[in-house]
C-alpha positions in Angstrom: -4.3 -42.4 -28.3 -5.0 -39.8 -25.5 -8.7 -39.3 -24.6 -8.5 -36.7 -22.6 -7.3 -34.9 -26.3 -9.7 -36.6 -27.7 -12.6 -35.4 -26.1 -11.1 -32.1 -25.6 -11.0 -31.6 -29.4 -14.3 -33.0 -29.8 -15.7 -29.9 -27.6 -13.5 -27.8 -27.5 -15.7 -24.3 -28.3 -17.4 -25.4 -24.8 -13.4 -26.3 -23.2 -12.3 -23.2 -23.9 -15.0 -20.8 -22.9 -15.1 -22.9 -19.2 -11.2 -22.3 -19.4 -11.4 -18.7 -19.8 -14.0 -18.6 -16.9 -11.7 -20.3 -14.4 -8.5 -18.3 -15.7 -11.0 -15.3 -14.7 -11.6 -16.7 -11.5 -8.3 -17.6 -11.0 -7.0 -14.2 -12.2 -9.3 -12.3 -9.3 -7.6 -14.6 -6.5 -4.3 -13.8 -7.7 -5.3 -10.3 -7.7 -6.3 -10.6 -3.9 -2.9 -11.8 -3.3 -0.8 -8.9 -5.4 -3.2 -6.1 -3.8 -2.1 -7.2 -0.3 1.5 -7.1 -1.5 0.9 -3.9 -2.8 -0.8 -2.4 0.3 2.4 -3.7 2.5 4.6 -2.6 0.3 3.3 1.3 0.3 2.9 0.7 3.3 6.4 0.4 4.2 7.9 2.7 1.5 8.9 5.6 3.3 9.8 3.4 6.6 12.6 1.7 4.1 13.3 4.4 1.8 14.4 6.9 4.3 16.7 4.3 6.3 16.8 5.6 9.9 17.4 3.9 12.6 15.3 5.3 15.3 12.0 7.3 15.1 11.4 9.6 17.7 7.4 10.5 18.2 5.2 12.3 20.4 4.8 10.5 23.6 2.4 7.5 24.1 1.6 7.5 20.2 2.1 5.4 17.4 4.4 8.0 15.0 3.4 9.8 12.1 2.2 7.3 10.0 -0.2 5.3 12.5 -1.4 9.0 14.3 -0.7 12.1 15.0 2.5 13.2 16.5 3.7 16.0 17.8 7.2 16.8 18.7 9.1 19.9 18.9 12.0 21.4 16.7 14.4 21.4 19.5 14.4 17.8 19.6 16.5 17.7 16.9 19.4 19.2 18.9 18.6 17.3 21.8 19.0 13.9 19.8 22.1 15.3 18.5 23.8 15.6 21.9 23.0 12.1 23.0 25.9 9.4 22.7 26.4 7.2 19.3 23.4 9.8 17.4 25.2 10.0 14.3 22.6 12.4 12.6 19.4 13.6 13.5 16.8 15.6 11.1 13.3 17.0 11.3 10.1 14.5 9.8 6.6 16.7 8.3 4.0 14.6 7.2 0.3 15.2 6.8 -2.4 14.8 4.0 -4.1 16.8 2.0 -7.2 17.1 -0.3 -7.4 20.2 -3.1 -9.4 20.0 -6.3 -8.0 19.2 -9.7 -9.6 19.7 -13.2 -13.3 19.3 -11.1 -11.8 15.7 -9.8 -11.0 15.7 -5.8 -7.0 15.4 -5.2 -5.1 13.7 -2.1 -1.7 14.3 -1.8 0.7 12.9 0.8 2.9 16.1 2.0 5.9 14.9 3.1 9.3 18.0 4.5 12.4 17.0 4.0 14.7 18.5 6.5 16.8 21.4 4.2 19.5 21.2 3.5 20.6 17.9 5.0 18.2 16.0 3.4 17.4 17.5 -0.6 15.7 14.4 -2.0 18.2 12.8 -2.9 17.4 9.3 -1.8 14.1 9.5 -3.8 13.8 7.6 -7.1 13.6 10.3 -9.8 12.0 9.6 -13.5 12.5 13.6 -14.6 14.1 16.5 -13.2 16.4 17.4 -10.3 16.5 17.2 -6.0 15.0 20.0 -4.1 17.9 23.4 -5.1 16.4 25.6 -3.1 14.8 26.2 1.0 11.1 27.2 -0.7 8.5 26.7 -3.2 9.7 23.5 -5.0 8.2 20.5 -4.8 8.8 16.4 -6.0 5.7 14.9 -6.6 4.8 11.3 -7.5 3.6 10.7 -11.4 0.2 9.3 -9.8 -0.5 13.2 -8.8 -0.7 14.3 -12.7 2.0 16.9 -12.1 4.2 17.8 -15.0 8.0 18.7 -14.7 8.0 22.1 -14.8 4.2 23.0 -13.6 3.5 25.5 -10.8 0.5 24.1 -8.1 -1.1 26.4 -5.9 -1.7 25.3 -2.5 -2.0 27.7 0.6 -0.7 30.8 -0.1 1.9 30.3 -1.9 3.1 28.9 -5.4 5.4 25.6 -5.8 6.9 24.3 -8.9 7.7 20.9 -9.4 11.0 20.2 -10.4 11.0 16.7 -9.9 8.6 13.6 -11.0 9.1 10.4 -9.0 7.3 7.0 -9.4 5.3 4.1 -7.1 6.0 6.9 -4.1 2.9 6.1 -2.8 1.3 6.6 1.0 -0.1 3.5 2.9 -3.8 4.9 2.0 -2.8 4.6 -2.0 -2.2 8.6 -1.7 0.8 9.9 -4.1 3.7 11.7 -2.4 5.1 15.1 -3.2 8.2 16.0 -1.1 8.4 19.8 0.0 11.1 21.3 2.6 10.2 21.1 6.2 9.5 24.8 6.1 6.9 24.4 2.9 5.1 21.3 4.2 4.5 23.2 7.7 3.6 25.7 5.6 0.7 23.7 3.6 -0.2 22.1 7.0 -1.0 25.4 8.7 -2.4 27.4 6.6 -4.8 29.8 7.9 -6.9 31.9 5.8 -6.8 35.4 6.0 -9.6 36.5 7.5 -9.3 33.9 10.3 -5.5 35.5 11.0 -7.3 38.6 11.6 -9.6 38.0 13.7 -7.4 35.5 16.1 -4.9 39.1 15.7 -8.1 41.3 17.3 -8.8 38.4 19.9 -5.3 38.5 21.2 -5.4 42.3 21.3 -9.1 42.1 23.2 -7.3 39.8 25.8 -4.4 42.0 26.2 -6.5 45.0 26.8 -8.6 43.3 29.3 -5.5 41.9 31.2 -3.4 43.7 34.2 -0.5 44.1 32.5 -2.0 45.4 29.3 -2.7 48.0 31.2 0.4 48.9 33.3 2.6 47.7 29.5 0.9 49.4 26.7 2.7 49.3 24.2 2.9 45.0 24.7 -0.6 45.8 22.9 0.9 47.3 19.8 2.8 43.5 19.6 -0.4 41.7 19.8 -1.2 42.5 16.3 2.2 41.4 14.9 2.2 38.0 13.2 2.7 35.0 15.5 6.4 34.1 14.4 7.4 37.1 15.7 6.0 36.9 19.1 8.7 34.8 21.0 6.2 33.6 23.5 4.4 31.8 20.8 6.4 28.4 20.2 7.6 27.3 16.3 5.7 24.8 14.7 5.7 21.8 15.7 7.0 18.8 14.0 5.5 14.9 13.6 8.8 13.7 14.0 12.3 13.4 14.5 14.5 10.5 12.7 18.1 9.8 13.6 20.9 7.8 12.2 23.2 5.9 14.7 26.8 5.2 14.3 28.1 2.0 12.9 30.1 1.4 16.0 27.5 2.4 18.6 25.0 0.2 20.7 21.6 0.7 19.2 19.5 -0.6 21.8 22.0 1.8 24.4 20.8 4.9 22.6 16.9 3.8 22.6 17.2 3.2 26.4 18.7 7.2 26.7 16.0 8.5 24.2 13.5 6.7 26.1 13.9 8.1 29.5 12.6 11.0 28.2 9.3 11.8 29.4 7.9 13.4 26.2 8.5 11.3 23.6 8.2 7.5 22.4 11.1 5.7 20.8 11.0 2.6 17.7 13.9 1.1 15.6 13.1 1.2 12.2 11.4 -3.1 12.4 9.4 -0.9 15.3 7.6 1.2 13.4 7.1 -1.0 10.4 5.4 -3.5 12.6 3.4 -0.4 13.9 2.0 -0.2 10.5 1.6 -3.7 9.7 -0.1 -4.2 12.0 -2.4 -1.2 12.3 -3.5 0.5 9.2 -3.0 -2.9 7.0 -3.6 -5.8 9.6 -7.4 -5.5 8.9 -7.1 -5.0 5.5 -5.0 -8.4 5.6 -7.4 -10.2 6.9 -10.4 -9.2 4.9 -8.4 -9.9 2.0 -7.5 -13.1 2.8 -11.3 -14.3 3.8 -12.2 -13.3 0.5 -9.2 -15.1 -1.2 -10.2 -18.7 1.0 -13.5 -17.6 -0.5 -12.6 -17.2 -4.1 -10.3 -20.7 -4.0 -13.3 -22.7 -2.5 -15.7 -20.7 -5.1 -12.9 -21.9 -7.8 -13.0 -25.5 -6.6 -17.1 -25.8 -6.4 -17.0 -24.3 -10.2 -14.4 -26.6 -11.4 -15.8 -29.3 -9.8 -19.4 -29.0 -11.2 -17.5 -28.1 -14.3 -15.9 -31.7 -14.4 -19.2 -33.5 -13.3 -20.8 -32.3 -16.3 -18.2 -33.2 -18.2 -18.6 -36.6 -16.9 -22.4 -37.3 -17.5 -22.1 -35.9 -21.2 -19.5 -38.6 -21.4 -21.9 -41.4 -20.0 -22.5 -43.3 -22.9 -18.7 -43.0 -24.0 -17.9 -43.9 -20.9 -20.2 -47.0 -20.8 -19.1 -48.2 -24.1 -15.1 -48.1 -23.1 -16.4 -50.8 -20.0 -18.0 -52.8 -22.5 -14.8 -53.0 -24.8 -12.9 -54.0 -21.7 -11.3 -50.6 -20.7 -9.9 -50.6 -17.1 -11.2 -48.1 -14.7 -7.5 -46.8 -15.0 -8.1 -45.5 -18.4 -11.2 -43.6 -17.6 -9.4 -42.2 -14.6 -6.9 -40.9 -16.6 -9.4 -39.1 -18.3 -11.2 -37.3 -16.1 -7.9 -36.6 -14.4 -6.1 -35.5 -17.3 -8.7 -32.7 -18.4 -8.9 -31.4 -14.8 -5.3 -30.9 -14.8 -5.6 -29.2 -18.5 -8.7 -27.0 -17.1 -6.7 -25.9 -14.2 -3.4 -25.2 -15.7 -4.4 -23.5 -18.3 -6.9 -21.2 -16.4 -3.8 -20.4 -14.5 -1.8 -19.7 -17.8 -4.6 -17.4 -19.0 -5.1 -15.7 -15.2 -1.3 -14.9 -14.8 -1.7 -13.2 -18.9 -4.6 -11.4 -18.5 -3.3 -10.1 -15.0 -0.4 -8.7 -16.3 -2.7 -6.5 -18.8 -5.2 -5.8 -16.5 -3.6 -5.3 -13.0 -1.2 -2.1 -14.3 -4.8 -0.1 -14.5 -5.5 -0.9 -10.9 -5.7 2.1 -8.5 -3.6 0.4 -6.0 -0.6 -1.3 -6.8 -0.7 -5.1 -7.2 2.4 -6.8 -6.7 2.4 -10.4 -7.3 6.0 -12.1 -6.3 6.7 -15.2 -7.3 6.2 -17.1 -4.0 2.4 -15.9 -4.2 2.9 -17.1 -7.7 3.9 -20.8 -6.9 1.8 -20.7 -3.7 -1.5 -20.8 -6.1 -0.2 -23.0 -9.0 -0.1 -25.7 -6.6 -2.9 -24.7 -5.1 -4.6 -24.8 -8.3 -3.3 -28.5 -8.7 -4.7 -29.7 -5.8 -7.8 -28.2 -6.4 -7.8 -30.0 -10.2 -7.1 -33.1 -8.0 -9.6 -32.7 -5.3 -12.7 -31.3 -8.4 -12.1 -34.3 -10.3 -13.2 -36.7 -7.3 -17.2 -36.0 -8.0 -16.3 -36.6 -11.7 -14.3 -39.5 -10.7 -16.9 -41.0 -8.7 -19.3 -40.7 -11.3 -18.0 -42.5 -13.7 -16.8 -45.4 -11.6 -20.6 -45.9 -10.5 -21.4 -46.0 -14.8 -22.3 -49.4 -16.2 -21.2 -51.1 -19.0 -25.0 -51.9 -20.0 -25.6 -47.8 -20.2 -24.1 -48.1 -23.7 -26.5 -50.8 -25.0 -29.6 -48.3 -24.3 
């Protein structure tokens, strides 16, 4: 005969709710864990997804994920010419924040470089790669967009002719994937009034320079749209990646791109640990504080839990003494139902997770290491909750169960 069943059966309307509570618990802590999984995992999406080797930024900065960079087209063509560059191709990435059906709407702009780079890499659920040098657009499912649907944004019109999924920016921002030209586009968008204005400034300067006056007709150029002034540079990019040759000596070409003065150089590990740990090292550890905090919340509860357990047991407890039960058996007990407490909270934690976690905002990723890591972290704590339980019942004498 096993008490621990006994006794489980006995009250069980009270086992089960105090079950479900820890599995609850339990269920948040595992949640801790998947959300941090989740945050380094968008966080080093694009870093894997687009596979290059080295990631050429703006000087003294951190790339485009960590800050602003700045880099200019012609870097492209100057990575090209360097020994064991296999390809090079321009980087565009920014955020943005429209409106959408009254609700505010961020969306990670990311250019690919057209028409080397089409899309192709990126995981499609519906539609096609980028066919065209303007106004199409991939977008992540998390934006809303539907295949086929024409957003607004600037001053021009994009249709979306692809739908991807889990393309998602370290800040939990969906991605929509435009051409280099279109996301530079978006990024510097200027509204109309402002154009005209910064065209009468620059014809009020020229008028009141020398050689406005000894050049007039350089004034009729000032009001002429900024592309087609050659003084005025192209825009500028955030970034330049490039693929190196199988053959070639990786850290070779990173010690040519980096004696140039103007820009900073990373592998790919490089500027993945830029981001870990940047953006998400804080993040890690605030999350982890509050998972030590949950776990010692979890043992306290369970503990208590079993205590009570314990003194409504007293008189049972009493009674087996008096019969000539060793303290083995009650042991058992006590340990026996902590173990079922905490294994089954864990069963009804890891259920209700995969239900609930899905409707997160941020992705929650639990892997099974995470997953082992707290079942046996759960034993331990049905091990070390049983103790004050334990203890009480050791101190119980076999007279209690003559009063």
């Amino acid at each position: 005969m096993n008490l621990a069943t006994k006794d489980i059966r006995h009250n069980f309307g009270r086992f089960a709710l105090t079950t479900l509570g820890v599995g609850m618990l339990l269920m948040v802590v595992m949640g801790m864990g998947g959300i941090y999984r989740g945050i380094v995992e968008d966080a080093t999406l694009l870093i894997d997804r687009i596979g290059a080797d080295v990631w050429i930024v703006q000087r003294s900065t951190r790339g485009p994920f960590a800050e602003v960079s700045r880099v200019p087209p012609t870097l492209v063509h100057r990575a090209l010419a360097v020994p064991g560059i296999q390809s090079a191709r321009e980087f565009v990435y920014h955020t943005i924040q429209r409106e959408r059906e009254g609700k505010p709407l961020r969306i990670a702009v990311l250019g690919l470089s057209w028409p080397t780079d089409k899309g192709e890499w990126v995981p499609l659920i519906a539609g096609r790669p980028l066919a065209q040098n303007h106004y199409e657009m991939i977008a992540d499912g998390s934006l809303g967009f539907q295949l086929g649907e024409r957003v607004e944004l600037g001053k021009e019109t994009y249709t979306v002719v692809g739908v991807t999924r889990s393309m998602i920016s370290s800040n939990g921002d969906g991605l929509a994937f435009f051409t280099v030209a279109d996301a530079l586009a978006i990024q510097l968008d200027t509204p109309g009034e402002a154009v005209r204005l910064e065209r009468a400034a620059r014809q009020a300067r020229g008028e009141r320079s020398e050689i406005g006056a000894k050049q007039p007709t350089l004034l009729e150029r000032a009001t002429a749209p900024a592309a087609e002034l050659p003084p005025i540079a192209r825009p500028q990019l955030s970034a330049v990646v490039a693929e190196v040759d199988p053959g070639a000596d990786l850290e070779h070409v990173i010690e040519i791109l980096s004696g140039w003065d103007d820009v900073s150089v990373y592998t790919q590990d490089g500027q993945r640990e830029l981001l870990l740990r940047g953006s998400v090292e804080k993040i890690r550890q605030q999350i982890g504080l509050f998972r030590i905090l949950l776990t010692v919340i979890a043992a306290i509860i369970m503990a208590l839990i079993l205590y009570t357990l314990t003194l409504d047991k007293i008189h049972s407890i009493a009674l087996l003494k008096l019969i000539g039960a060793s303290n083995t058996v009650i042991l058992g007990l006590i340990l026996q139902q902590a173990f079922v407490l905490g294994v089954v909270g864990f069963g009804i934690a890891y259920l209700i997770g995969q239900r609930v976690f899905p409707m997160f905002p941020r992705r929650v990723i639990l892997t099974d290491e995470d997953l082992w890591q707290l079942a046996i972290i759960v034993l331990v704590i049905s091990v070390v909750s049983s103790f004050l339980g334990i203890w009480k019942a050791m101190r119980v004498s076999p007279n209690e169960a003559l009063s």
